[in-house]
C-alpha positions in Angstrom: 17.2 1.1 -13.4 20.5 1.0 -11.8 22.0 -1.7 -9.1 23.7 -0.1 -6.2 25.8 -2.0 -3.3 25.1 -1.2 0.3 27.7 1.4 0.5 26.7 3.4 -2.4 28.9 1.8 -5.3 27.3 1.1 -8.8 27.1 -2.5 -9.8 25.0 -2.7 -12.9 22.4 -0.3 -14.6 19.8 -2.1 -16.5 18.8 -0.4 -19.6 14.8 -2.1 -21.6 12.2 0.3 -21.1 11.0 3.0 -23.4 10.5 5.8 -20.8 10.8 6.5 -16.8 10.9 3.8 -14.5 8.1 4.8 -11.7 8.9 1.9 -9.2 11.1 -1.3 -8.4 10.3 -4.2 -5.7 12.6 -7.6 -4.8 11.3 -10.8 -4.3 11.2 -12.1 -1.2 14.4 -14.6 -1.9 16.4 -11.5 -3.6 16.6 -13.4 -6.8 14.3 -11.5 -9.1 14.0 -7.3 -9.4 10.7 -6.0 -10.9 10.6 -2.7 -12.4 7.0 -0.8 -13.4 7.6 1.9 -15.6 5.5 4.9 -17.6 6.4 2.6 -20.7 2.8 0.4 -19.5 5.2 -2.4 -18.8 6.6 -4.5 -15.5 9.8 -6.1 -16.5 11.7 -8.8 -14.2 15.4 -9.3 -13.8 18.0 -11.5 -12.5 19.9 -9.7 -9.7 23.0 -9.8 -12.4 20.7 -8.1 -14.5 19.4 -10.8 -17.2 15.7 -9.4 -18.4 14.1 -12.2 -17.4 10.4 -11.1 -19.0 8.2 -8.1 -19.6 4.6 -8.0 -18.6 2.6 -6.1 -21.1 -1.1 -5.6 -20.2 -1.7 -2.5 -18.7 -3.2 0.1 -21.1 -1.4 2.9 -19.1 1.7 4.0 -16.8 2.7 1.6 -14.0 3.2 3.3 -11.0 4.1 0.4 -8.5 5.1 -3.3 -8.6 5.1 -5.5 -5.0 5.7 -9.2 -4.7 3.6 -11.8 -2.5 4.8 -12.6 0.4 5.6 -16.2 -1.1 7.5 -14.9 -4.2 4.9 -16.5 -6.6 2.8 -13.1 -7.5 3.0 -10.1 -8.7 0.6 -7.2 -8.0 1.1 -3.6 -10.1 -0.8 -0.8 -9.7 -1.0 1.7 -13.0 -2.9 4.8 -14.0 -5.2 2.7 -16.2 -7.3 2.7 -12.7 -6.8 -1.5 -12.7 -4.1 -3.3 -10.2 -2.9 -6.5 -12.4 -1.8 -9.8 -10.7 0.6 -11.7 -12.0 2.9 -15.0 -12.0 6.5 -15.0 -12.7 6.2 -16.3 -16.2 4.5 -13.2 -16.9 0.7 -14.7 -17.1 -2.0 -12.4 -16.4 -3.6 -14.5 -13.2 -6.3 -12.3 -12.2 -7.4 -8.2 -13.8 -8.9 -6.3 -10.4 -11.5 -3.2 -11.5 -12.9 -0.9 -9.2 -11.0 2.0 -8.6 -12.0 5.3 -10.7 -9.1 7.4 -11.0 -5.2 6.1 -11.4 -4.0 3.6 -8.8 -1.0 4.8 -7.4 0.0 2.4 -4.7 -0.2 -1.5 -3.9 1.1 -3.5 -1.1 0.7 -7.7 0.1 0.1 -8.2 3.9 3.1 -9.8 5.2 3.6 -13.6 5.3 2.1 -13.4 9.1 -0.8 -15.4 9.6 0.2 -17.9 12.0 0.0 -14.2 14.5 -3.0 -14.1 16.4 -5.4 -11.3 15.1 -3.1 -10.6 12.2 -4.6 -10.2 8.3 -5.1 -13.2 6.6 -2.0 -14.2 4.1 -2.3 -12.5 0.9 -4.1 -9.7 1.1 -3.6 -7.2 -1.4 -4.2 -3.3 -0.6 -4.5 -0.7 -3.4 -4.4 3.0 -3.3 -6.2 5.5 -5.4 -6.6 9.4 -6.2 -10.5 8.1 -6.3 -10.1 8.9 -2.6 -10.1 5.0 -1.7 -7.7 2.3 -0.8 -9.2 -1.0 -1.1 -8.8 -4.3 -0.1 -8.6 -7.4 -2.2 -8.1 -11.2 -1.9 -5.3 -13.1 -3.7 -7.9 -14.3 -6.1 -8.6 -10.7 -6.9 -12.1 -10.2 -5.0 -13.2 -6.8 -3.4 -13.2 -7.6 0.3 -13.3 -4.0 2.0 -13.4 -0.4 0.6 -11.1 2.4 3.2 -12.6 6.0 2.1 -10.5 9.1 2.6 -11.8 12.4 3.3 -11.0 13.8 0.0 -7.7 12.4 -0.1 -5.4 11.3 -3.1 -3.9 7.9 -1.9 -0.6 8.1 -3.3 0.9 5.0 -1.0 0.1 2.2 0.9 2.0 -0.4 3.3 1.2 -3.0 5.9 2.3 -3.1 9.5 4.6 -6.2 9.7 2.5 -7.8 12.3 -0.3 -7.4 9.0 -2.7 -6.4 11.6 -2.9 -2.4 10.6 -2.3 -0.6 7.1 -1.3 2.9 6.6 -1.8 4.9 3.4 -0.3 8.6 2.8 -2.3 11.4 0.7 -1.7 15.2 0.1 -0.8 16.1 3.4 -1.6 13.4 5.8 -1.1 9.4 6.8 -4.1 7.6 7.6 -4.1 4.4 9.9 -6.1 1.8 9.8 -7.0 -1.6 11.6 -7.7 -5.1 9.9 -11.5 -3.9 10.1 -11.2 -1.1 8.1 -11.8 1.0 11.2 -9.5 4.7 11.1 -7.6 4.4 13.8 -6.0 8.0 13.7 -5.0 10.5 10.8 -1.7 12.2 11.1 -0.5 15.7 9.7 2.1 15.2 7.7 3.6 18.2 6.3 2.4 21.1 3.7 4.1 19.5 0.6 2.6 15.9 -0.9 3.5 13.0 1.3 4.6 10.7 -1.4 4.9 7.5 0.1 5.2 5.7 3.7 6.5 2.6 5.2 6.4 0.7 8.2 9.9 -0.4 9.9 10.7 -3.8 10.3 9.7 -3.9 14.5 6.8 -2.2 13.4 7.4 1.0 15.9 8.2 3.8 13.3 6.3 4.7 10.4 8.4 6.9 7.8 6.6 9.1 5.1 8.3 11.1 2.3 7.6 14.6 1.6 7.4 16.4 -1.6 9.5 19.2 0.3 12.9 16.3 -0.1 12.6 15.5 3.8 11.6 12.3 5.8 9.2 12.2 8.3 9.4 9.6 11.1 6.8 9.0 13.9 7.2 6.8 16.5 3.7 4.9 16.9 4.2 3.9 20.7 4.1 7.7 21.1 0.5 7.5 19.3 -1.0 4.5 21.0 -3.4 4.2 18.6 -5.7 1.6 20.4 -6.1 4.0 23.6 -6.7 7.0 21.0 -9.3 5.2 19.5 -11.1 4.3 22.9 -10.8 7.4 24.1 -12.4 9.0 21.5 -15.4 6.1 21.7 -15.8 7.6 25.0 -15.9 10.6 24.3 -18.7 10.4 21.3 -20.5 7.4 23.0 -23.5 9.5 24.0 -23.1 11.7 20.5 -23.3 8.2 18.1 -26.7 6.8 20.6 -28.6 10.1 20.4 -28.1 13.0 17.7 -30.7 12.4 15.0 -28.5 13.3 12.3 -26.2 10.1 12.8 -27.5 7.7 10.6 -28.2 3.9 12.2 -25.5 2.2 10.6 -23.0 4.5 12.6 -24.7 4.2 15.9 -22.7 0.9 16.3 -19.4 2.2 15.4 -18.1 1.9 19.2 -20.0 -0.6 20.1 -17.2 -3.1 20.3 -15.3 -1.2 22.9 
């Protein structure tokens, strides 16, 4: 892992694990670095670059690391199909099971619960190739299961405000809201979208592209809230009387 300043110049580079490094997060107060790696380990560092302590566990690669909004936990995601959450002394806290297929993602909601109508604090979100991304409490319990439509989650982030969560696949980015409902899919590009991140005002979503580009859409453009009533309106009638929609759907617009 190397340490670079703002303008491109190398500081440090952090030799300790025993093959490629897949993914590195900062905590929240810039003091610690964690790096997940195809070794099946998470090690933390100083920001001088002190190994601090290596979290062994996982029985398989570990594809991302992400720190709670509060600095105290650490959630990795690895092909063993389990996201691990863990305290900074390198404790196993809680071991979350669920997922089928390597979990290639895994993001907190953002330390903004005092926002009205925003995700409670400390959420955890996980995304799959088992066509899933799902939703977890701090204490590690299932709280909501997103399904894809045949998609291979390869990222996941929260909106800033916490109150929607995107998650990139193949060739698309899917949106959600804190209810699980899709709020819009968009076309990303024909390589693999390999990850996606909200910016810090919460206006632009960016997605990487196996094809070495950036993609950047500008969600005021989208309006995803209209989109979504809109297209209530428009299936209103389809969702009360087609036979073939089962019950449980019929309510799907029922709140708008």
């Amino acid at each position: 892992m190397k340490l670079w300043s703002r303008d491109g110049k190398l500081l440090k580079t952090l030799p300790g694990h025993n093959d490629t490094v897949l993914g590195v997060a900062w905590s929240p107060n810039g003091q610690v670095i964690a790096s997940a790696s195809k070794d099946k380990t998470v090690k933390l560092w100083s920001r001088d670059g002190k190994l601090l302590n290596t979290l062994q566990g996982h029985q398989d690669a570990v594809n991302w690391v992400s720190f709670s909004p509060d600095g105290k936990l650490l959630a990795s995601a690895s092909d063993d199909k389990t996201v691990k959450i863990w305290n900074l002394d390198g404790k196993l806290l809680y071991n979350l099971t669920g997922h089928s297929r390597r979990v290639n993602g895994v993001a907190w909601t953002p330390d903004s619960q005092a926002v009205s109508g925003a995700m409670p604090k400390g959420l955890i979100a996980s995304a799959s190739i088992d066509n899933t991304v799902k939703i977890w409490s701090r204490d590690g319990h299932l709280l909501n299961n997103l399904i894809g439509d045949g998609d291979s989650f390869i990222s996941v982030s929260f909106s800033p405000d916490g109150k929607t969560l995107a998650a990139s696949s193949d060739d698309k980015v899917r949106i959600w809201n804190r209810e699980g409902t899709l709020l819009i899919a968009l076309k990303g590009d024909k390589q693999e979208l390999t990850s996606v991140s909200f910016s810090n005002d919460g206006k632009t979503l960016a997605a990487g592209s196996g094809n070495g580009t950036v993609i950047f859409q500008n969600l005021a453009d989208i309006q995803l809230e209209k989109l979504l009533a809109r297209g209530c309106n428009l299936l209103h009638d389809y969702l009360q009387t087609n036979q073939k929609v089962m019950k449980s759907d019929r309510a799907l617009c029922s709140s708008r």
